[in-house]
C-alpha positions in Angstrom: 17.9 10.4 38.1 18.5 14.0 36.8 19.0 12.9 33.4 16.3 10.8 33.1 13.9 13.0 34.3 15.9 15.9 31.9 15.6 13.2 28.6 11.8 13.3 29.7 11.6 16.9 29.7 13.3 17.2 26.8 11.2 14.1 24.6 7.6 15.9 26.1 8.9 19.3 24.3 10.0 17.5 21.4 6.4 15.6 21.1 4.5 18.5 21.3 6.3 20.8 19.0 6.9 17.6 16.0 3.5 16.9 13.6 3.5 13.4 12.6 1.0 12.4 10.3 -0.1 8.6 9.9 -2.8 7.0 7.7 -5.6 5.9 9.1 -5.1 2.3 8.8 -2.1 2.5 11.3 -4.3 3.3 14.2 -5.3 0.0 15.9 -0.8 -0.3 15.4 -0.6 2.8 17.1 -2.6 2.2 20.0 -1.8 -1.5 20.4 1.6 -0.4 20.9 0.9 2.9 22.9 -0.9 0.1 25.5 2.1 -1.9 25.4 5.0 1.1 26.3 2.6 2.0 28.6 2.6 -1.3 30.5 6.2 -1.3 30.0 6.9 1.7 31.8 4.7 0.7 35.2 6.3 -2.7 34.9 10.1 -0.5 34.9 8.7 1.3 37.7 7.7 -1.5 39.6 11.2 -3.4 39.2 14.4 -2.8 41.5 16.9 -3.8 39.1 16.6 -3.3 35.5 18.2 -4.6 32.3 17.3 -2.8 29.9 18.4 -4.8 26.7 16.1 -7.5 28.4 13.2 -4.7 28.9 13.4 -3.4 25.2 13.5 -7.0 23.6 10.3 -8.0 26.1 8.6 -4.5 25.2 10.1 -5.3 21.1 8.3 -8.5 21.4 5.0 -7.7 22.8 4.4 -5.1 20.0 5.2 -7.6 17.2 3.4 -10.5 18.9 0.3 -8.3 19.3 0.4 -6.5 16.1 0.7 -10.2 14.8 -2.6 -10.8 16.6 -4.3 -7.3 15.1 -3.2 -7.7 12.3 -4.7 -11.9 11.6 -7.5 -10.7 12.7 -7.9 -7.8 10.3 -7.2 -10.3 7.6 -9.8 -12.5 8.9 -12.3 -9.7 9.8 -12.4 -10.5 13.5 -11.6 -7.8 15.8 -8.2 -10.0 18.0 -7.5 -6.4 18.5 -9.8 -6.0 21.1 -8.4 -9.3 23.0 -4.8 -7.3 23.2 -6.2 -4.0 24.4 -8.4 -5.7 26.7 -5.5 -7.7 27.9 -2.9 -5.1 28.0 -5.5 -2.9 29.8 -6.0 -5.3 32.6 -1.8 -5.4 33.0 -1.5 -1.7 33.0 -4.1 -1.5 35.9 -1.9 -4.2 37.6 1.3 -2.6 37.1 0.0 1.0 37.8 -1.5 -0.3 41.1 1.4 -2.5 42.4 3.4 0.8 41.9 1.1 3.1 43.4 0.9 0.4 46.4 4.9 0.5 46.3 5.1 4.3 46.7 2.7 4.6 49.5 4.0 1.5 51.1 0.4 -0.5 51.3 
């Protein structure tokens, strides 16, 4: 526990003191896959017992699938995008509540 909440500490300071610059195409990537660690993480949370070469090939696949998605419908000029934030949104409200519901033992 102390050395993941140290790596954590330790990434955050990174984070804020590195400037990454990206083009402004790779947003919708960016946040498509921001969405998806994010769900990743409550769904860790919410889990007892964790493989985590299973977790990072789930969490590897998501982001292609759903840039996959974004990225048809770019080419077609249909926002899919908004079907995977819409859809990721929804699971990260799932997870984040089944793990609030977990801590305060609903």
């Amino acid at each position: 526990m102390f050395y993941s909440i140290l790596g954590l500490i330790v990434g955050l300071l990174i984070g804020l003191n590195l400037t990454v610059t990206y083009s402004t195409v790779f947003t919708l990537y960016i946040t498509i896959s921001i969405l998806i660690l994010l769900n990743g993480i409550f769904r860790i949370l919410n889990k007892e017992e964790i493989v985590v070469q299973k977790e990072l090939v789930l969490i590897g696949f998501e982001i292609a699938i759903s840039s996959l998605i974004a990225f048809l419908g770019e080419t077609l000029g249909v926002s899919l995008y908004l079907a995977v934030i819409l859809a990721f949104g929804i699971k990260i409200f799932d997870n984040s509540l089944n793990f609030i519901k977990n801590i305060i033992k609903y």
